[in-house]
N, C-alpha and C positions, 0 to 999 in steps of 0.2 A: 471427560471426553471433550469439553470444550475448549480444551487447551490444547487438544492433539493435531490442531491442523493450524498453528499458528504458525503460517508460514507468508504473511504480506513481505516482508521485509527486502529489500534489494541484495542481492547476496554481491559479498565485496569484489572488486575487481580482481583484485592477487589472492589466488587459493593461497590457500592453508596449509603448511605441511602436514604427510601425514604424521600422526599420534597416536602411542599406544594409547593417553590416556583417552584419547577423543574415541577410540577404538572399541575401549572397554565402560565406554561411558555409560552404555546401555544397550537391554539384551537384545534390540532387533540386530546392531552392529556385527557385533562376530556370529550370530548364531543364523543371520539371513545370509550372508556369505555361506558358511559351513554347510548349513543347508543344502542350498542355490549349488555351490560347487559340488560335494557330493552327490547330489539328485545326478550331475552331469556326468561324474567317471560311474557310478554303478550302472548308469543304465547303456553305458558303452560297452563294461566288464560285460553284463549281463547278454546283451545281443550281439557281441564283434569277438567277445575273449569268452566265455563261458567256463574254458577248458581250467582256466587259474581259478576256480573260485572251489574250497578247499570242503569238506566234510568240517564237523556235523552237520555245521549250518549252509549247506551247499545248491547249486541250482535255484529251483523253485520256492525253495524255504529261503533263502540270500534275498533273493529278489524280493519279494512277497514283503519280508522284514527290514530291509533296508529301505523299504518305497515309504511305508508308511510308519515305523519307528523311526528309522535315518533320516526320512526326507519330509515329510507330510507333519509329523507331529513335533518336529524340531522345531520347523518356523512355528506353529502353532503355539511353544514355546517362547520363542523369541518375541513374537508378537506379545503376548500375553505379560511375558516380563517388561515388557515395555509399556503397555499401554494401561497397566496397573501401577504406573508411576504418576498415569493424568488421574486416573479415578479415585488413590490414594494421597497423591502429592510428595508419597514419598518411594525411592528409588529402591527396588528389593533386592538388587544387584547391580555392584559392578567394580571396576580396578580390577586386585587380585580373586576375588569372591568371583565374578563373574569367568576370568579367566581360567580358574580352579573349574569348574563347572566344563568348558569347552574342552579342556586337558581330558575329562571324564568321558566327554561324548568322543574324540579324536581317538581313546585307546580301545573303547567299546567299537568302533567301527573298523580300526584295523586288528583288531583281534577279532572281531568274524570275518573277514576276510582272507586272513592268513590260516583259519582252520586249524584243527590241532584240539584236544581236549580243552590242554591247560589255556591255549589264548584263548577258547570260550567260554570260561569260567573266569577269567581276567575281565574277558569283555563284558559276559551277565551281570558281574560284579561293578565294575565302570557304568553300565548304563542305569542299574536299578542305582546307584546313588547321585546320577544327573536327576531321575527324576524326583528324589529322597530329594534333592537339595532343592529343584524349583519350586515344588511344591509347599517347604516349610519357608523358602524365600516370600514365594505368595501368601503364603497363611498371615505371616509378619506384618506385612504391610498393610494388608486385610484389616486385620485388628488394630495395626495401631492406628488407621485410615478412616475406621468404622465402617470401612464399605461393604456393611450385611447385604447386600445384592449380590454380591461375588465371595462372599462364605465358600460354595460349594465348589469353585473352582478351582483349589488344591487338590481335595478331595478327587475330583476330576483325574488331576495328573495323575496323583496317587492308582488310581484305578486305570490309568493309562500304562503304567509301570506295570502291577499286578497282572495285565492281559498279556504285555511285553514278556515276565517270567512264563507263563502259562504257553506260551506260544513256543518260548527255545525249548525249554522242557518236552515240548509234544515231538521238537526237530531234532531231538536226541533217541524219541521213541521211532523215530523214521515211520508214520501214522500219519501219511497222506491227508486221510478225510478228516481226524480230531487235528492235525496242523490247520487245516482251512476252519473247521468251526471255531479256535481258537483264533483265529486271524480275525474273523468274524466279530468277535466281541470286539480287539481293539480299533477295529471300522466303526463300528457301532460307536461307540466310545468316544472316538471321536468325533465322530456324525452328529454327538449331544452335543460337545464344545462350539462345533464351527456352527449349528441353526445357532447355539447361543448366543456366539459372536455375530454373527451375521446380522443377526436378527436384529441386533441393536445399531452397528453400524451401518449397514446400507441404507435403510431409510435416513438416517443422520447424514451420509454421505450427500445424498439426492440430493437434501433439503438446503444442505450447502451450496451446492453445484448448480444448482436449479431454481432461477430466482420463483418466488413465487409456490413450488411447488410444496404442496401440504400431504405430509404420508400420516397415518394414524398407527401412533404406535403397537397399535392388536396384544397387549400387554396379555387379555386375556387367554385370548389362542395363542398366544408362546408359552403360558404356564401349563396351557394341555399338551402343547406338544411336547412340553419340559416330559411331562410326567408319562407321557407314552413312549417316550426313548428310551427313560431310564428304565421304564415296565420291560422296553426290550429286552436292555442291556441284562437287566437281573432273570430274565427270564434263561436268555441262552448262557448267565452263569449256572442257573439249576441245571441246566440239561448236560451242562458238563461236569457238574457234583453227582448227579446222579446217573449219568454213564447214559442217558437219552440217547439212539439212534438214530441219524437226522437222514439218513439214505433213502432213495424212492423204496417204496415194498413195505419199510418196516412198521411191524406195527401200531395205530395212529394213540397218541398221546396227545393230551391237552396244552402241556409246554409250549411245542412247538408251534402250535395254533397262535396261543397265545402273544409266540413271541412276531409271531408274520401279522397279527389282528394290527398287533403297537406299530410295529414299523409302515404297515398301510394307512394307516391312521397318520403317524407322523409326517409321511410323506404327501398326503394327500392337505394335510394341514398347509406345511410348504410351499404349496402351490399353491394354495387357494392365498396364502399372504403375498404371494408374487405378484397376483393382479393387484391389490390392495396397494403394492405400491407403483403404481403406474407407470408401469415398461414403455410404455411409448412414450411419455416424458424426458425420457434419457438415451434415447436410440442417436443422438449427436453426441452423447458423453461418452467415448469408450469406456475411461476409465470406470463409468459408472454400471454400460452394458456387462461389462466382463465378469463385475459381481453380483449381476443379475441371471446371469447364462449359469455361471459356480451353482448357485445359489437352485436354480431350476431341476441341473442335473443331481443331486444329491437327492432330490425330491422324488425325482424319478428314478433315481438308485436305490432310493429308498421301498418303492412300490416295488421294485423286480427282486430284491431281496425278500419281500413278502411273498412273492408268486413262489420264489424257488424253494423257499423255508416250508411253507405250508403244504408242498407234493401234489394241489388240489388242480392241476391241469395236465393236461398227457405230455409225457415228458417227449414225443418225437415232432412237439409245438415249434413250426420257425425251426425244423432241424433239430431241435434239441437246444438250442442257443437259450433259452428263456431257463435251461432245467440246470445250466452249470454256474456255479456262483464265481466262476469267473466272468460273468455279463455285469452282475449286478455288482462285485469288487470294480472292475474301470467302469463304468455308470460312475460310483460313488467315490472312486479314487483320482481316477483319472479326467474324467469329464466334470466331475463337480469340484472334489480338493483341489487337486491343481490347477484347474482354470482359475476359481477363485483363489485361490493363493495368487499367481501372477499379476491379478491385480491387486492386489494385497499388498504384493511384496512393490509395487512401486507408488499405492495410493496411500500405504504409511511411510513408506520411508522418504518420500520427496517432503512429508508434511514433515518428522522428524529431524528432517535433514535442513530445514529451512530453507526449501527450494520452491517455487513456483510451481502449483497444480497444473502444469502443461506437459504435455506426452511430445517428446520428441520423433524419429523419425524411428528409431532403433526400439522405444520402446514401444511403438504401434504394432512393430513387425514382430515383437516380441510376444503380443497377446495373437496376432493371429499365428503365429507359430505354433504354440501352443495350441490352439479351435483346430488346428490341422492335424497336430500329435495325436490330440485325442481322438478327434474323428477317425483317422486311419489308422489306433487302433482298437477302438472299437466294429471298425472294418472286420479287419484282421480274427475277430471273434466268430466271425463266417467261415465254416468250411467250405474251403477252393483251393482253388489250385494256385494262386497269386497271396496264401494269406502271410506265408513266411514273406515275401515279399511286400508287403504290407507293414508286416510288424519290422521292417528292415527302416520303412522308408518312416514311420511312426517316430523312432529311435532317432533319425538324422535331424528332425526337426522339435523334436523334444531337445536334443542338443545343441540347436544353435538356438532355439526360444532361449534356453537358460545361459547358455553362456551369451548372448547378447545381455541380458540384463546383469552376468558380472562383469561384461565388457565399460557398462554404462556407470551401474553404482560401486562397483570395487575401490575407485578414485573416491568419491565421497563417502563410502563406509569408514573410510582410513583417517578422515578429519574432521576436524572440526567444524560445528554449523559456521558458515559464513557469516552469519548475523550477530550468532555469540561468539565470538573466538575463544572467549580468555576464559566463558563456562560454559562445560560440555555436560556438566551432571543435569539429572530432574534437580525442579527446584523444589526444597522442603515446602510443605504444607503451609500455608499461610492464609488463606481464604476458603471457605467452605466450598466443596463443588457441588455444581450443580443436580439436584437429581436425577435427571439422564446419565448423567457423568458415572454416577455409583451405581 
């Protein structure tokens, strides 16, 4: 980690052409584009064109899976592939390895969107080997890296893939309710990876940013929240091995208890390490606020997923708004992943990219863009008479939040760091990292 924001350097006066190899140097390059672009045509498809988006995987199953497989857990990847090049020193993809990888994700996305049996079986087939590959691309490194701290983070995707099977499978059974429990896990799922990340980069980010400022790394309250996330995630696997009914009425089961105790617990953790790293230290740093705002709402998506999992309040609460898991999916999709993503996606790649940690004009507007998407639509989660109008105006400004940031880093994804021209790879291992770093 200490080597991930080495970015003093005066970047050269005459860019750089672009370069495939500078391109495929490493996995935020292609896979934060891929991402970043896709997030922006699906969710135009989804609210402006609806009409083209094709059976089995169609509608609310498209959307739902494309938000958080296509868009949410891609960069999560690309981040991951990348930032397990500082923590190992050695690079777990890229050239044609990396490119092979992006071919997989490009034909899994236009094969569920083109509809058809066979493109979905093309496409299941493409996606579960994106993740078959990052995952043993991380394991590799891992090992020959030593960084036993991040052991389980294969493991991770691997089981990011598995909920990705379980979830197209439910959208072949056309089973509204087991599609959203199964959607449910890979939230969950990933809601493990991002506190994990988070948890270690944001106070690390601060502590940079922030002369002076001292955050305590709560090493121990992250292993509790480790192991109540996972308690969740295994929990709502039993209920789906064992056919659990999670609908208000049915009758009550210890599972589900169980699995809303972990995620209130978790979430409630989350926040209590929020103060711990002192928010009003950083309310002049956007780039730093914006991983703190991420970082809040996950916590509190976190808690509403417990409210609506456990049945244990009157479900005509707030309208009924509290009792549909669609509040608690954007809480923890929308208002927590992609806010923190946004700054993510500019607070690593300007560090990667060998640019100066300053937010220009377009990327400011980019992060409130964003605070506005999600706000209006979680608006839009209110029955009225303005909500489709809501969820209209959500959509416009989710699309220019993102396409301003491929406006901005498109040109610099495509070359080489200014500082190193002539090497674009990680550099192999040579000094032991720090233990923060691992």
């Amino acid at each position: 980690m200490s080597r991930l924001l080495n970015i003093e350097e005066r970047p050269s006066a005459t860019p750089a052409r672009p370069s495939m190899k500078a391109f495929l140097a490493l996995g935020f390059r292609p896979l934060y584009m891929a991402g970043v672009g896709w997030a922006v045509i699906s969710i135009a498809l989804w609210i402006y064109a609806p009409q083209l988006l094709g059976a089995p995987l169609s509608l609310v199953a498209w959307h739902a899976h494309e938000m958080l497989w296509g868009f949410i857990i891609t960069i999560a990847v690309g981040f991951l592939l990348t930032a397990s090049a500082t923590w190992t020193g050695f690079n777990p993809l890229q050239g044609r390895a990396l490119g092979t990888l992006c071919i997989l994700w490009c034909i899994a996305r236009v094969g569920f969107l083109l509809g058809g049996l066979t493109g979905f079986w093309i496409a299941t087939a493409a996606e579960l080997l994106f993740f078959l590959g990052a995952a043993a691309a991380l394991a590799r490194v891992m090992v020959k890296g030593r960084s036993r701290r991040n052991y389980g983070l294969p493991a991770l995707i691997l089981a990011l893939g598995l909920a990705d099977l379980l979830y197209l499978l439910a959208a072949l059974k056309g089973d509204y309710a087991l599609l959203m429990e199964r959607f449910d896990l890979g939230l969950i799922g990933m809601a493990v990876i991002a506190l994990l990340i988070a948890r270690r980069v944001i106070p690390f980010f601060s502590m940079r940013m922030v002369p002076g400022l001292k955050i305590p790394m709560l090493t121990r309250s992250g292993h509790v929240q480790m192991v109540f996330s996972v308690l969740a995630l295994i929990a709502g696997v039993l209920i789906q091995l064992t056919g659990i009914p999670m609908t208000p009425g049915s009758a009550p089961h210890p599972l589900p208890l169980v699995m809303a105790a972990s995620l209130l617990i978790t979430g409630l953790i989350s926040l209590g390490q929020l103060l711990y790293w002192q928010p009003l230290a950083v309310l002049r740093k956007p780039m730093l606020w914006i991983l703190y705002l991420g970082y809040a709402f996950i916590g509190i998506g976190l808690l509403a997923a417990a409210f609506q999992i456990s049945h244990l309040f009157d479900p005509a609460l707030l309208h009924g708004v509290l009792a549909r898991s669609a509040t608690h999916v954007h809480l923890i999709g929308m208002a927590g992943f992609c806010v923190l993503i946004i700054g993510m996606l500019t607070r690593t790649a300007l560090g990667h990219l060998g640019r100066p940690l300053a937010l220009d004009r377009s990327m400011l507007a980019s992060y409130w863009l964003m605070l506005l998407a999600a706000a209006l639509r979680l608006a839009a989660l209110w029955p009225s008479a303005i909500s489709v109008h809501l969820l209209h105006l959500a959509a416009a400004a989710w699309i220019l939040c993102l396409g301003l940031y491929l406006w901005r880093f498109a040109p610099m994804l495509i070359r080489a760091r200014p500082d190193k021209p002539a090497s674009v790879a990680a550099p192999k291992k040579t000094v032991a990292q720090p233990a923060q770093a691992r």
